[in-house]
C-alpha atoms as an extended CHARMM CRD file, in Angstrom:
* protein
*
       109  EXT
         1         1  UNK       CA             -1.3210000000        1.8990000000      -15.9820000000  PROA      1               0.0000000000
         2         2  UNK       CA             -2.2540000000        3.5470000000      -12.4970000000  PROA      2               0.0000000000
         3         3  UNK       CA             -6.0350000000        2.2090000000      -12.6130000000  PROA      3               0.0000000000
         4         4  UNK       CA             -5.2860000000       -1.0880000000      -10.2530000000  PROA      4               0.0000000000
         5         5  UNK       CA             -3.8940000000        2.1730000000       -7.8930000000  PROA      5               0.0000000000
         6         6  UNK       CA             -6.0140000000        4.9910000000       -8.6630000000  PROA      6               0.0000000000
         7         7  UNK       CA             -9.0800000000        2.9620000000       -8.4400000000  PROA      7               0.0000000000
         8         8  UNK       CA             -9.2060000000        2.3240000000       -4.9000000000  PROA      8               0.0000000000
         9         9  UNK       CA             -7.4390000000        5.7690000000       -3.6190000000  PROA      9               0.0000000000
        10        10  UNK       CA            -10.4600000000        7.7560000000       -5.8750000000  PROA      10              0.0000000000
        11        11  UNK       CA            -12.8210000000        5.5630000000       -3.3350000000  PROA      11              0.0000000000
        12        12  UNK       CA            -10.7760000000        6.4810000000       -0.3760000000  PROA      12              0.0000000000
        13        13  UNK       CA            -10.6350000000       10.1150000000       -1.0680000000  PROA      13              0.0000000000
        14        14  UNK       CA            -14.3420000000       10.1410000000       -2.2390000000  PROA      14              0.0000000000
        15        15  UNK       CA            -15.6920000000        8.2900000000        1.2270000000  PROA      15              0.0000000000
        16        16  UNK       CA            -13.2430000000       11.3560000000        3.1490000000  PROA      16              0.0000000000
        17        17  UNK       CA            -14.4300000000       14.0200000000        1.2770000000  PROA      17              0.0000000000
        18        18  UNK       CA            -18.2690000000       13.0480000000        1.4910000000  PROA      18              0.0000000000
        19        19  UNK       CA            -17.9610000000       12.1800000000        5.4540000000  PROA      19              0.0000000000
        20        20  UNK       CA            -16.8820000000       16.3350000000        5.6100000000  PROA      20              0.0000000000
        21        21  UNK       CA            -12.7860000000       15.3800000000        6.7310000000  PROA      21              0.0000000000
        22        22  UNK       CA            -10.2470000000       17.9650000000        5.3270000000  PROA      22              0.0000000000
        23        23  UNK       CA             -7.9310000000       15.5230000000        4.4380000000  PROA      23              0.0000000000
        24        24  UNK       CA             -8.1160000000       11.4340000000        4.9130000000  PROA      24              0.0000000000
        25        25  UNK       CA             -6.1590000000        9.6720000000        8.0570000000  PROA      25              0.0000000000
        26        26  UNK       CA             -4.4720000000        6.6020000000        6.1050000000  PROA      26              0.0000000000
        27        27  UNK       CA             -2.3350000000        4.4180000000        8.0000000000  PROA      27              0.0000000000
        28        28  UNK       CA             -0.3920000000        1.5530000000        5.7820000000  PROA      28              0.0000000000
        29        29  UNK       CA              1.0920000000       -1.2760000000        7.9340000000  PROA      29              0.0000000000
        30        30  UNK       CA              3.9030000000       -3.3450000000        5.7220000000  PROA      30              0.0000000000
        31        31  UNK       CA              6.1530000000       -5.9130000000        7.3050000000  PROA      31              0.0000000000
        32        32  UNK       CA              9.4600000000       -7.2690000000        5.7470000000  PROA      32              0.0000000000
        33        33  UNK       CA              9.6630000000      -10.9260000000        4.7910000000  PROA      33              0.0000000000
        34        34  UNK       CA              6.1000000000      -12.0380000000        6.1750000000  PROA      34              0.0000000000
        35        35  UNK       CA              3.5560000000      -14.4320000000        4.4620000000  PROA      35              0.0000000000
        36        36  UNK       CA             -0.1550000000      -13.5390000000        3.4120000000  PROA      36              0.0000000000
        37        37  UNK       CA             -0.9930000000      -16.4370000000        5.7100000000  PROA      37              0.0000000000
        38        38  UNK       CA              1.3330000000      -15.8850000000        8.3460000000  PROA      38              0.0000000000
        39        39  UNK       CA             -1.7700000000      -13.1070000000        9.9810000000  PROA      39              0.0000000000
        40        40  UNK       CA             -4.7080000000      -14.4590000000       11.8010000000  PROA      40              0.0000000000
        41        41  UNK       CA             -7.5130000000      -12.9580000000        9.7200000000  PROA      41              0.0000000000
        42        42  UNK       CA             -6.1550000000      -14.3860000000        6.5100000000  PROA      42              0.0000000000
        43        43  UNK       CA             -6.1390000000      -18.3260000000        8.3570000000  PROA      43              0.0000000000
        44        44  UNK       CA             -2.4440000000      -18.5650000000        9.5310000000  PROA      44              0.0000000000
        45        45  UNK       CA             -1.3360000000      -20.1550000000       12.3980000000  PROA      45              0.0000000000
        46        46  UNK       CA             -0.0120000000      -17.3840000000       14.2960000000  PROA      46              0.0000000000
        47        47  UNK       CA             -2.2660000000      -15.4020000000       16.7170000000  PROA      47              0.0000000000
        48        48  UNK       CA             -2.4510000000      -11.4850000000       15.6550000000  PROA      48              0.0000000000
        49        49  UNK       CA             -4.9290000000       -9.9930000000       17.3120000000  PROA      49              0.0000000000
        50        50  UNK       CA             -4.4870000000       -6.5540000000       17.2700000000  PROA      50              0.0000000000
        51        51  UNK       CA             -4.0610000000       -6.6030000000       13.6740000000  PROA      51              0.0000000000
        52        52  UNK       CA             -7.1610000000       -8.8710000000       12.9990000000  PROA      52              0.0000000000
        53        53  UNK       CA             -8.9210000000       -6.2790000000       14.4580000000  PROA      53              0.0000000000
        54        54  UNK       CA             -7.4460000000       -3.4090000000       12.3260000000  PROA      54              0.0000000000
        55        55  UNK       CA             -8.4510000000       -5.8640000000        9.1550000000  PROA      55              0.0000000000
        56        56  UNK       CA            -12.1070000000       -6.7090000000       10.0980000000  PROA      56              0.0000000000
        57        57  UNK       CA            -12.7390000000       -2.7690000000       10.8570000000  PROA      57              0.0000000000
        58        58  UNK       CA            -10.4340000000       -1.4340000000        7.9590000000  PROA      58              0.0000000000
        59        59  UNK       CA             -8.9750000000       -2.5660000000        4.2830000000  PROA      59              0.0000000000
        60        60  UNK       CA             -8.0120000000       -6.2430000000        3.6110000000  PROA      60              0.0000000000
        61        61  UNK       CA             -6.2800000000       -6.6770000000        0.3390000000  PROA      61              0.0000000000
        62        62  UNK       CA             -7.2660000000      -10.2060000000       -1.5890000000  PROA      62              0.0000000000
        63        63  UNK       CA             -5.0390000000       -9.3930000000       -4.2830000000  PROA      63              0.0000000000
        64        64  UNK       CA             -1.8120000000       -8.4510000000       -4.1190000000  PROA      64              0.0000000000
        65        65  UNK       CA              2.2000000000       -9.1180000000       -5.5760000000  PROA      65              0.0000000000
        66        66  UNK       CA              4.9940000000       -8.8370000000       -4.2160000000  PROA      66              0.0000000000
        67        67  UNK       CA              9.0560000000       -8.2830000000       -6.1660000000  PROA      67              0.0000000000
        68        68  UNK       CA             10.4380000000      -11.0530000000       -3.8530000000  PROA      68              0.0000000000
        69        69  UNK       CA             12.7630000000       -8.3130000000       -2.3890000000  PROA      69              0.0000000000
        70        70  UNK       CA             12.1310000000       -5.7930000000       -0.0610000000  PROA      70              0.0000000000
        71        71  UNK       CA             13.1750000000       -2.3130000000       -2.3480000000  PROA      71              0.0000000000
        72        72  UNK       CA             11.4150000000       -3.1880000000       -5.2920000000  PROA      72              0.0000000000
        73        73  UNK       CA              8.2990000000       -3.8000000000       -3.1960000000  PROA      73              0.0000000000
        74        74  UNK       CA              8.5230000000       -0.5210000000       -1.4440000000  PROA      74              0.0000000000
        75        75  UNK       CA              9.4330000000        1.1250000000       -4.3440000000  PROA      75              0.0000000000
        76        76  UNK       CA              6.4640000000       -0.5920000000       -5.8650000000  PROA      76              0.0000000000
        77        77  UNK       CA              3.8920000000        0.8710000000       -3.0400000000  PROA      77              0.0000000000
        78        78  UNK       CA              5.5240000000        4.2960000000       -2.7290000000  PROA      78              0.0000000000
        79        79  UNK       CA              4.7190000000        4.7590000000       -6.6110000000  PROA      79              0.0000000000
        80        80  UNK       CA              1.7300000000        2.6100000000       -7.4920000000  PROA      80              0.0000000000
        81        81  UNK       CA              4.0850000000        1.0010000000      -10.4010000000  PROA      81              0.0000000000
        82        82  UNK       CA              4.9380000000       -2.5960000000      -10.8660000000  PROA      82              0.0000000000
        83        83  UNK       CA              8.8450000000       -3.4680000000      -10.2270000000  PROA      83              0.0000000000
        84        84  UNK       CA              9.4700000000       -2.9070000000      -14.1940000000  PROA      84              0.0000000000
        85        85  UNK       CA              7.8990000000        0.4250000000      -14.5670000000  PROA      85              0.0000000000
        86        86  UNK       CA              9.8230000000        2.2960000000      -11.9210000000  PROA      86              0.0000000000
        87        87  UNK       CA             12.5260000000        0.2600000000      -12.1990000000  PROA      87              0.0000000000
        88        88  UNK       CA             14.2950000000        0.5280000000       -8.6280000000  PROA      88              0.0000000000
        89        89  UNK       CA             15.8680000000       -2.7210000000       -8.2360000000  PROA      89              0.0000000000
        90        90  UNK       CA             19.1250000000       -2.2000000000       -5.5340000000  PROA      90              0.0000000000
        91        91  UNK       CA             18.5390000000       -0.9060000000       -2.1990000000  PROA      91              0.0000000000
        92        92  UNK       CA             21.5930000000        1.8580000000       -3.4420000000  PROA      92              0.0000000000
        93        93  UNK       CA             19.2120000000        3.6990000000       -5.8750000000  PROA      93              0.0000000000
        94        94  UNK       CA             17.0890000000        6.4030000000       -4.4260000000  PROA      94              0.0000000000
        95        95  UNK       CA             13.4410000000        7.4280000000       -5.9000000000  PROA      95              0.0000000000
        96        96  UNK       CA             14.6770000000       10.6070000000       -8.0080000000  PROA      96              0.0000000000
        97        97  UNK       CA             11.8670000000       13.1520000000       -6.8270000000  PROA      97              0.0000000000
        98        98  UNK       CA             10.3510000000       12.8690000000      -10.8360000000  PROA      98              0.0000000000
        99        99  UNK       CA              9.0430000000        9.6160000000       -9.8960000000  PROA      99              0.0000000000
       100       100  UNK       CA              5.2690000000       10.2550000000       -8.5670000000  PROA      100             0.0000000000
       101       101  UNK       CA              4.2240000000        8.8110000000       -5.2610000000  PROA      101             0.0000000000
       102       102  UNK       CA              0.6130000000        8.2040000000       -3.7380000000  PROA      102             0.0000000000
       103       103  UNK       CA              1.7090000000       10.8470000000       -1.2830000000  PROA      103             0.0000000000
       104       104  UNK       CA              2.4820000000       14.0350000000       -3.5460000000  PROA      104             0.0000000000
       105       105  UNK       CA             -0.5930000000       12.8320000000       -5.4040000000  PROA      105             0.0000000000
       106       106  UNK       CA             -2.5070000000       13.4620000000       -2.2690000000  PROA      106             0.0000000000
       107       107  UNK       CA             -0.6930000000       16.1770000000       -1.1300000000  PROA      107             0.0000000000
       108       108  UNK       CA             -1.6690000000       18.1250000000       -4.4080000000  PROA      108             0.0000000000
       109       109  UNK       CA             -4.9940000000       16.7450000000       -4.3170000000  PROA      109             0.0000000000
């Protein structure tokens, strides 16, 4: 269930812990209603420079969903679960705290 998730976070962690850092620096960029194509490095029209740069020296995802709305989709990278496992459709429901994130996983790491 978490393997598409855990996969790549067991690399992340892994490459920190064998370069001697204490804990890893992650920084996650996500922007609201914007197309795949609509950044430079993935052949859109729009000039992004800056964050070409942070994709040819960092992460670029080739695979990826999205819910079609904006809380499911955070919901959906705060946990690592797709829209119908955690189940946070409305923008009114709060995670409940029993719901694991990528950050407490980390945290108790």
């Amino acid at each position: 269930m978490y393997t598409r998730f855990l996969l790549p976070l067991a690399s992340l962690l892994l490459t920190a812990a064998s370069l001697g850092a204490a804990q890893p620096n992650i920084i996650l960029i996500m922007s609201d209603d914007m197309g795949f194509s609509d950044l430079g490095c993935y052949g859109g029209e729009i000039q992004t420079p800056n964050l070409d740069r942070l994709a040819k020296g960092g992460v670029r995802l080739s695979q990826f969903y999205n819910a079609g709305r904006c809380c499911p989709t955070r919901a959906s990278l705060l946990t690592g679960l797709y829209p119908h496992q955690h189940r946070y459709w409305e923008n009114s429901i709060a995670l409940d705290g029993r719901t694991p994130t990528w950050m407490k996983r980390l945290r108790d790491a």
